[in-house]
C-alpha positions in Angstrom: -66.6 -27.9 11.0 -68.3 -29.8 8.1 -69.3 -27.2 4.9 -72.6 -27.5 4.2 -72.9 -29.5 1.9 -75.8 -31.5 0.8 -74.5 -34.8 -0.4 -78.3 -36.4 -0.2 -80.0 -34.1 -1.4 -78.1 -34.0 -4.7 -78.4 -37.8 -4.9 -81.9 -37.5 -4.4 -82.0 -34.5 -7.3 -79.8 -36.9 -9.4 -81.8 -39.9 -9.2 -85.2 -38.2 -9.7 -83.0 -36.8 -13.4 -82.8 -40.6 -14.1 -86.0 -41.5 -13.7 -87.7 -38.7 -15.5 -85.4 -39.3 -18.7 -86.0 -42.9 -18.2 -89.9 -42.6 -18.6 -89.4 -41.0 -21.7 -90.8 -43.3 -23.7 -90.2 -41.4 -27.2 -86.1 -41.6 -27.3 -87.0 -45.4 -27.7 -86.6 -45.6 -31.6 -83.3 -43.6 -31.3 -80.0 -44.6 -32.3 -78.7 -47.1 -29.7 -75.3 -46.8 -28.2 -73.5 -50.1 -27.1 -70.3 -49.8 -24.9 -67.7 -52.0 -22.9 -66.6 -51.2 -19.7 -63.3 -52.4 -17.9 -62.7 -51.9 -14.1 -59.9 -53.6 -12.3 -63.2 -55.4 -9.8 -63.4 -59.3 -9.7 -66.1 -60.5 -10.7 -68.5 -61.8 -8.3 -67.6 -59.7 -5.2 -69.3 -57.0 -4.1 -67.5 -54.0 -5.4 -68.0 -55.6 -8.8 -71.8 -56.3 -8.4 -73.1 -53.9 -6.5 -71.8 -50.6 -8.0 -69.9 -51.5 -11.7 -73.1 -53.9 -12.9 -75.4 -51.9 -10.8 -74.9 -48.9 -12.5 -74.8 -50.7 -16.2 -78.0 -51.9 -15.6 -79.6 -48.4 -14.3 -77.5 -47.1 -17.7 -79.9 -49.2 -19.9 -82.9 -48.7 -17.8 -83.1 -44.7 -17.3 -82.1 -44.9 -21.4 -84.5 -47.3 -22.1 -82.1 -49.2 -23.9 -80.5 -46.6 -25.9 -77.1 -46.8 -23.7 -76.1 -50.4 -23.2 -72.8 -50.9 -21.0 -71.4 -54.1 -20.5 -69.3 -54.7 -18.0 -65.8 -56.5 -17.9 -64.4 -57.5 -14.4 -60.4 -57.8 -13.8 -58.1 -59.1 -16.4 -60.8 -60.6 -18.8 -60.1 -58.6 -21.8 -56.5 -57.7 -20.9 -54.4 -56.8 -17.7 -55.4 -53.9 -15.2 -52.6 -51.9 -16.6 -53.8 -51.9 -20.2 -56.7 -50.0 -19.7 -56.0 -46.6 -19.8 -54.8 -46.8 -23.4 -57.6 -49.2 -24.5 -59.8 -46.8 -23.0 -57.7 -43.6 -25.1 -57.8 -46.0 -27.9 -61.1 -46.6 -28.3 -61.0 -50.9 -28.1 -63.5 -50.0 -24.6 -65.2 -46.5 -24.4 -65.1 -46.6 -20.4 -63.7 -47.7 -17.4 -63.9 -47.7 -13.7 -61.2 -47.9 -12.7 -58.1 -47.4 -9.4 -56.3 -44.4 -11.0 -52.9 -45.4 -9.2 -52.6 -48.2 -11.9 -51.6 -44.7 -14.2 -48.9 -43.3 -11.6 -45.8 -44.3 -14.7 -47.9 -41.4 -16.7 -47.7 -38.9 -13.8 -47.4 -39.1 -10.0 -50.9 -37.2 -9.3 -52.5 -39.9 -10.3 -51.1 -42.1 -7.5 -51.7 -39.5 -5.1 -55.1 -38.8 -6.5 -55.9 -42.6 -5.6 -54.0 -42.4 -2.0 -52.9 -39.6 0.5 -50.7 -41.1 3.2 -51.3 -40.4 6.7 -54.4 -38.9 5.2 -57.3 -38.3 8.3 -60.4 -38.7 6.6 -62.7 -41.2 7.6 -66.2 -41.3 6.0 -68.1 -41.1 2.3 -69.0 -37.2 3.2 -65.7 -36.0 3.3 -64.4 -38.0 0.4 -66.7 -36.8 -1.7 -66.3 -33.5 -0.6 -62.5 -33.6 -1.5 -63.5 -34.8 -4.7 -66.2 -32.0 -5.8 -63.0 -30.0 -4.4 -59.7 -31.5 -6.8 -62.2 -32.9 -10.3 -61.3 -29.5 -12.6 -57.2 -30.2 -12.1 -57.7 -34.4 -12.4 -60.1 -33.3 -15.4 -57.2 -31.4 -16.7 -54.7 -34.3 -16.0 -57.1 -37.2 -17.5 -57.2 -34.4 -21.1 -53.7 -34.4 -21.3 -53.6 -37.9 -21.5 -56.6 -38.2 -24.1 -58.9 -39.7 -21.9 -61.7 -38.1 -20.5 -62.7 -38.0 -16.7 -66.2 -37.9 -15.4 -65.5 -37.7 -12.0 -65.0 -40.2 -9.3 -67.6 -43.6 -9.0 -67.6 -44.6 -6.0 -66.5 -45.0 -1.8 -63.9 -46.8 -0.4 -63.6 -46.9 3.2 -60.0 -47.0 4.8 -57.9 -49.5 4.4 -57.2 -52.1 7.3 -53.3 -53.5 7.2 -53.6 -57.0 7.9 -50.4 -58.7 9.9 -49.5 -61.9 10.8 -46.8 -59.8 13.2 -47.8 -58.2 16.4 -46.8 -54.3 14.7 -47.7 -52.1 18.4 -45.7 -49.4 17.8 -43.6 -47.1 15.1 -40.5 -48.8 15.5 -42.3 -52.4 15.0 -42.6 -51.7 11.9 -38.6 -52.0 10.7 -37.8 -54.8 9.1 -41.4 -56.1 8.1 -42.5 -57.4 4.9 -45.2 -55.6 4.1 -47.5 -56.6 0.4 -48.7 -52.5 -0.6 -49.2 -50.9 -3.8 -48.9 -47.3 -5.1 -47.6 -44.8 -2.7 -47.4 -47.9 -0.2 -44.0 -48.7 -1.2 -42.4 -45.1 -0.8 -44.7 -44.7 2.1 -43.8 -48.0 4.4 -40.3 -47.6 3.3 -39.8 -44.0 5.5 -41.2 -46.8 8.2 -38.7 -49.3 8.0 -40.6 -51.8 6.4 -39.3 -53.8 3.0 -42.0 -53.4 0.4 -43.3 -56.6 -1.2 -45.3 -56.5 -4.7 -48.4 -58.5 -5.1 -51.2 -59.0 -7.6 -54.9 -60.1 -5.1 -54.7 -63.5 -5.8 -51.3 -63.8 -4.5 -51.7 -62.0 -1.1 -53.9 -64.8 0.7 -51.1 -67.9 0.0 -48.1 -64.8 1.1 -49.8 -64.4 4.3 -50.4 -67.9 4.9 -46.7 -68.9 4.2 -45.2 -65.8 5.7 -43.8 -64.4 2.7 -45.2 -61.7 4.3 -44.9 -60.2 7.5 -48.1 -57.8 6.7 -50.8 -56.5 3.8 -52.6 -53.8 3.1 -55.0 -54.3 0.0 -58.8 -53.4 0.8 -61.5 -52.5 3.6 -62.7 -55.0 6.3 -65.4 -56.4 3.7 -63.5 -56.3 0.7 -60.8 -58.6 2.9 -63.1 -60.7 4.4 -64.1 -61.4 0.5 -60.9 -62.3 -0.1 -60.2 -64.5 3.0 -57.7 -62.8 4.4 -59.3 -63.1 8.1 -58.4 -66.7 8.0 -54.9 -65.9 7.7 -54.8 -63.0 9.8 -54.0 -62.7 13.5 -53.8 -58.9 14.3 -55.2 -55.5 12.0 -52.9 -52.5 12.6 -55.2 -49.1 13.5 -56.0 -46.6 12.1 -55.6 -46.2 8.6 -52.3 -45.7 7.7 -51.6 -45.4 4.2 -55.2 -45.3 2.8 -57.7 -42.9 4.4 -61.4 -43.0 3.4 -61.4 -42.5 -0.7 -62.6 -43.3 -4.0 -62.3 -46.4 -4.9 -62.4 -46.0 -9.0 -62.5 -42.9 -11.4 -64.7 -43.4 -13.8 -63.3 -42.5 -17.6 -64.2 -42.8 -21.0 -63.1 -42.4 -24.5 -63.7 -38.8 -25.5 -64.7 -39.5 -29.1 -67.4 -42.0 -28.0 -68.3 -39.3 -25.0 -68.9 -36.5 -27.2 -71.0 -38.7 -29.5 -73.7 -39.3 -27.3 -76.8 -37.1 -27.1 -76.9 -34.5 -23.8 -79.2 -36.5 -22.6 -77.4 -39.7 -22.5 -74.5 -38.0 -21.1 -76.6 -36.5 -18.2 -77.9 -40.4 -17.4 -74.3 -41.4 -16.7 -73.9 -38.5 -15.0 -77.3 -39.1 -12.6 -76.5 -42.8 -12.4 -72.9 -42.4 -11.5 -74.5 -40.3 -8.2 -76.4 -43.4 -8.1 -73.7 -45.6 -7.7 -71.7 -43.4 -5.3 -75.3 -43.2 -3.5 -75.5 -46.9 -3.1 -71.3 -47.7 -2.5 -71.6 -45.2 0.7 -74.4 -47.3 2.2 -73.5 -50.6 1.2 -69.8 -50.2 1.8 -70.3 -48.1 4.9 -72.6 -50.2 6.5 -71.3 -53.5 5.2 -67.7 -52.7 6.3 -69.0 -52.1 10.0 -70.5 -55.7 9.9 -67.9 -57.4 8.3 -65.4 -55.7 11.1 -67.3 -57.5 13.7 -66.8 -60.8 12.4 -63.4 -60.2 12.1 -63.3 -59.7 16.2 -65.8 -63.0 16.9 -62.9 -64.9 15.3 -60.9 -63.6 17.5 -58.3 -61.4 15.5 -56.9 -59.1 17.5 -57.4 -55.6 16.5 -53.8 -53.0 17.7 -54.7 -49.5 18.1 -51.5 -47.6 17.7 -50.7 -44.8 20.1 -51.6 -41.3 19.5 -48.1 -40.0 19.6 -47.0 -43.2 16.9 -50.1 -42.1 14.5 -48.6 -38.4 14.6 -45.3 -39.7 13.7 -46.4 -42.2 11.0 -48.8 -39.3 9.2 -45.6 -37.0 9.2 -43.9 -39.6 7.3 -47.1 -39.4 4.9 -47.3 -35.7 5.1 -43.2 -35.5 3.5 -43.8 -37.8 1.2 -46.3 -35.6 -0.6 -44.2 -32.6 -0.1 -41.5 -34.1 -1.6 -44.0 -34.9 -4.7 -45.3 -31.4 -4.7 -41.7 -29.7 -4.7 -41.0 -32.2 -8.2 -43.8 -31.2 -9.9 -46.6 -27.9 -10.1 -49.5 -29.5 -10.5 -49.0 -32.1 -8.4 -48.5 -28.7 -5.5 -52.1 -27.6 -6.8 -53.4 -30.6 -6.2 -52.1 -30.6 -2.4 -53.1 -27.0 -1.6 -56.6 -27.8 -2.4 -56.4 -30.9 -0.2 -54.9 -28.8 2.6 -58.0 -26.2 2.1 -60.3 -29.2 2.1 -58.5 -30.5 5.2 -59.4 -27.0 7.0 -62.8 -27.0 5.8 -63.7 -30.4 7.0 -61.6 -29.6 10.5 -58.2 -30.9 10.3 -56.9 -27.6 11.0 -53.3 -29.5 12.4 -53.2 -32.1 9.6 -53.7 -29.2 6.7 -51.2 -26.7 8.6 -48.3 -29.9 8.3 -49.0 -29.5 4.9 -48.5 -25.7 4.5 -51.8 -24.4 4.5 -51.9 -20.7 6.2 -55.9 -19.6 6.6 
C-alpha cells in the first residue's frame, strides 16, 4: 500500500517558498552570486531544457538576480567524468548530474543511480525512495567533499532497444548489448556480452549491428536520439533500470555554505520545482512518445512472467553480492527493501532479505 505521502502538496508548499522570496524586492542591492553548472544533458533535448535551464532560470527569478546559474550541457567544459572533482574543486560550484559516472569512488553510487530487476514504476515511488536513502548518499557525497542536495529530477524506466527478436531469458546469451553502470555486471549473469558506448555512438552501433541491443534512456529520451529508426523490437519491462532519478544535484560545499539561508532555501524550492515539472513532462511525454514508437510499427516483446522473475533474481544477487563487500552499501539496500514493503513489493523486498 502507498504511505501517505503528499508529494503535491509539498511542491505546491515549495513553490509558493519561491515566490514569496522572489517578491522580495529589498534583497535586490545584495551581494550577487554567479555560479556554473555542469550536467552530463545535451544540449537542446528535453532533459537539458526543460529541467537543467528551467530551474537556472527560476534560480535568478525567485532571487531576483542575486543567484545567477549558468548552465553547461555535456562535455562543453570537460568530459562527464571530470565533474565530480571540478565540482569538489571549485572550477564549477554545481552539477546535475548521473551519479553512476562516480561508481570508481565507491559502488553505492552506481547502485544509487540503478537497482537491477528493480519494480518501481512511477515519479511517486521514486521519490519516495529518495526522501527514504538522502541522509546515507548525503553522508557518501561528504566523504568525498562534495555536497549533495538531494536528487533533481524523474527518470522513467528504461526501454532496451534490439535489433534481435530477445522473447525469452535464454535469448538473451550471446547478445551484444551497449549498457552502462551496473548494466555490464548485470546483462552479463544473462548471457549477454557487454558493449561500452558514449550516446553519440549508440545510433550508428545499432544501425551497423555492432550491436545486437541498447539500453540508454526512456521512450522520449530515445526517440530524441533516433533510436526508433534503427529499432525493430523494445524488450519489456524494465530490466536493468526501474523508474529513478535521473541526476543528483551537488555543489561545492565552500560556495554552498557561502550563500545566505535564503538563497539556499531557493535552490531548495526550485529544485522541487524541477522534480515537479520532470514528473509531468517526462511522465506524460514518455507515454506519447511510446505511441509513436508503435505507429512505426516496432514491435514491442513483453517477456513472460516467469522470465521477469528470473531476470530480477539475477538483479536481486547482484546487489547482494555488493552489500556483502561493503557496510554501507548493506544500509543502503535495507532501506530500499523497507521502501519496497512500504510501497507493496512485499516479494521483491523479502528476495532481498527484508523480514517485517
Amino acid at each position: 500500500m502507498m504511505p501517505k505521502k503528499h508529494f503535491p502538496v509539498i511542491l505546491i508548499a515549495a513553490f509558493t517558498l519561491m515566490l514569496v522570496l522572489g517578491s522580495d524586492l529589498t534583497q535586490a542591492a545584495e551581494k550577487v552570486y554567479r555560479w556554473r553548472a555542469v550536467t552530463h544533458q545535451l544540449v537542446g533535448t528535453s532533459r537539458y531544457t526543460e529541467t537543467v535551464v528551467a530551474f537556472c532560470d527560476m534560480v535568478e527569478k525567485a532571487s531576483n538576480g542575486r543567484l545567477i546559474i549558468e548552465p553547461y550541457g555535456a562535455g562543453v567544459l570537460f568530459p562527464n567524468s571530470e565533474s565530480f572533482d571540478a565540482i569538489r574543486d571549485g572550477m564549477v560550484q554545481m552539477g546535475m548530474l548521473y551519479s553512476g559516472f562516480w561508481g570508481s569512488k565507491h559502488q553505492l553510487f552506481t547502485l544509487h543511480a540503478n537497482r537491477p530487476g528493480g519494480p518501481l514504476k512511477t515519479f511517486e515511488e521514486n521519490f519516495y525512495r529518495t526522501e527514504k536513502v538522502q541522509p546515507l548518499m548525503e553522508k557518501l557525497y561528504e566523504r568525498f567533499g562534495v555536497k549533495f542536495l538531494g536528487v533533481f529530477d524523474y527518470a522513467p524506466p528504461e526501454i532496451l532497444v534490439s535489433t534481435a527478436a530477445i522473447r525469452t531469458y535464454d535469448d538473451f546469451k550471446g547478445k551484444n548489448i551497449r549498457t552502462g553502470g551496473l548494466g555490464g555486471l548485470f546483462y552479463s549473469r544473462l548471457g549477454a556480452s557487454v558493449v561500452n558506448l558514449s550516446a553519440p555512438e549508440v545510433y550508428q552501433a545499432l544501425q551497423l549491428g555492432t550491436v545486437d541491443a541498447a539500453e540508454y534512456n526512456d521512450w522520449l529520451v530515445n526517440k530524441e536520439m533516433a533510436f526508433d529508426e534503427v529499432t525493430k523490437y523494445v524488450i519489456e519491462p524494465a530490466l536493468h533500470t526501474d523508474a529513478t532519478d535521473d541526476k543528483d544535484l551537488i555543489v561545492n560545499p565552500d560556495a554552498w555554505n557561502e550563500l545566505p539561508e535564503d538563497l539556499k532555501a531557493i535552490v531548495i524550492a526550485c529544485r522541487d520545482m524541477a522534480r515537479y515539472k520532470s514528473a509531468v513532462a517526462y511522465g506524460a511525454g514518455n507515454e506519447i512518445a511510446k505511441q509513436s514508437w508503435i505507429d512505426k510499427g516496432i514491435e514491442i516483446i513483453y517477456l513472460s512472467p516467469e522470465d521477469v522473475a528470473r531476470i530480477r533474481q539475477d538483479g536481486t544477487d547482484l546487489m547482494l553480492e555488493m552489500a556483502e563487500k561493503d557496510p554501507l552499501v548493506k544500509e543502503y539496500i535495507d532501506s530500499y527493501a523497507q521502501v519496497l514493503d512500504e510501497l507493496g513489493y512485499q516479494k521483491e523486498a523479502a528476495m532481498l532479505g527484508f523480514n517485517p
